[in-house]
C-alpha positions in Angstrom: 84.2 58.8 81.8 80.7 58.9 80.7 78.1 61.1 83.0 80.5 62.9 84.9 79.7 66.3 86.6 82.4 69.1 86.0 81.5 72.5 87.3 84.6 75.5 86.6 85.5 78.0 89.3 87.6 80.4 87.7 91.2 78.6 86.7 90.0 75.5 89.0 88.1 72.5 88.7 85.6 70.4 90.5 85.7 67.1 89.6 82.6 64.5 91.1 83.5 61.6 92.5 82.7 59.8 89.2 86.0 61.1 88.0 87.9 59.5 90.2 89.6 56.3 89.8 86.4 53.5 92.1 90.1 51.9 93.8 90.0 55.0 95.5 86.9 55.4 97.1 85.8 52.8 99.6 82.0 53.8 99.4 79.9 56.3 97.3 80.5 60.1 98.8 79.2 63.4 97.7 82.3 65.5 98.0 84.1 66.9 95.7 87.9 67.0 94.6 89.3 69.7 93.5 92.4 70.2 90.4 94.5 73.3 90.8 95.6 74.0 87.1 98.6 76.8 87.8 98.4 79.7 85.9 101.5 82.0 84.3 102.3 85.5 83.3 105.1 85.6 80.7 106.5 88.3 78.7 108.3 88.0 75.3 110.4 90.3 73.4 110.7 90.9 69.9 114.7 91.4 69.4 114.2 92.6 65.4 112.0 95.0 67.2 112.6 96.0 70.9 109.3 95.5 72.0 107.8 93.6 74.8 104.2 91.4 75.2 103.0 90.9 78.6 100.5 87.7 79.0 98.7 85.1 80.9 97.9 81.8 80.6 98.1 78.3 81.7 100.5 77.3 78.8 103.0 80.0 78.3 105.1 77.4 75.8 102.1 76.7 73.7 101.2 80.5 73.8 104.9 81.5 72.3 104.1 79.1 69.4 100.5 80.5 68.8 102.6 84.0 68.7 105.3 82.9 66.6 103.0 81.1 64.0 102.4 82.4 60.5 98.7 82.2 60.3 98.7 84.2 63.6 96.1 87.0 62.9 96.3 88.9 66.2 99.1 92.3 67.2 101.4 90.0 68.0 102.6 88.8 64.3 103.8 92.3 62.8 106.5 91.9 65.6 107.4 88.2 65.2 109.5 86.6 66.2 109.2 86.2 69.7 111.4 85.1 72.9 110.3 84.1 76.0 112.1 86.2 78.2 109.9 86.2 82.1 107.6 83.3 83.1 105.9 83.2 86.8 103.6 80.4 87.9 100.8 81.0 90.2 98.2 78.9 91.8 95.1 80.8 90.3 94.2 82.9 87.0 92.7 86.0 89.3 96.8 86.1 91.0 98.1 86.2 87.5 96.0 88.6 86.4 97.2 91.0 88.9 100.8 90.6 88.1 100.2 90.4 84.6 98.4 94.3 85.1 101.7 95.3 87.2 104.2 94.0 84.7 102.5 96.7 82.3 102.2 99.4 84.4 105.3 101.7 84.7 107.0 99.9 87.2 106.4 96.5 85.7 107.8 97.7 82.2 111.0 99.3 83.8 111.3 95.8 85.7 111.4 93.5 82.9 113.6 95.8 81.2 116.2 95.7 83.9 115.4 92.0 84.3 116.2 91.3 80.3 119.3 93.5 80.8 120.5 91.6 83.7 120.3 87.9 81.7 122.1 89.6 78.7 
């Protein structure tokens, strides 16, 4: 897909009509289509531990691998290893964001404990 025209907004993303597939389009146009990527907040817990990570991203599975890897350079590896305990998907990154702040506010933190307690 040479000389397309991607612009980002945030955890979407335009794609030009170059993009997508000519079978589709009956005539040239100048709208845009837009991809909803969905976005999580997950938490994991460290059972050697007892502590708790609150995050976002689009790929919580691929983020509990980064977490769990050796060569891992970040907080996260002196607690290691992780379990995904709490995922929720939302539609956009800013939505996430906000629950992701919640989940580590008092409230959030006495939820997810009562939440882990409650699957155990």
């Amino acid at each position: 897909m040479q000389g397309r025209d991607v612009s980002s907004v945030g955890s979407e993303r335009m794609l030009d009509r170059h993009e997508v597939d000519s079978s589709i389009l009956s005539r040239p146009t100048n709208h845009l289509i837009f991809m909803v990527f969905k976005y999580y907040v997950y938490v994991l817990y460290s059972k050697e531990q007892g502590r708790y990570y609150t995050g976002s991203s689009a790929d919580p599975q691929k983020r509990v691998l980064s977490h769990n890897d050796p060569r891992n350079k970040g907080w996260t590896r002196r607690y290691a290893p992780w379990e995904l305990i709490y995922t929720q998907e939302f539609d956009n990154k800013t939505d996430a964001l906000i629950k992701e702040k919640w989940l580590k506010s008092g409230i959030g933190r006495e939820f997810i404990q009562k939440y882990r307690s409650s699957r155990h």
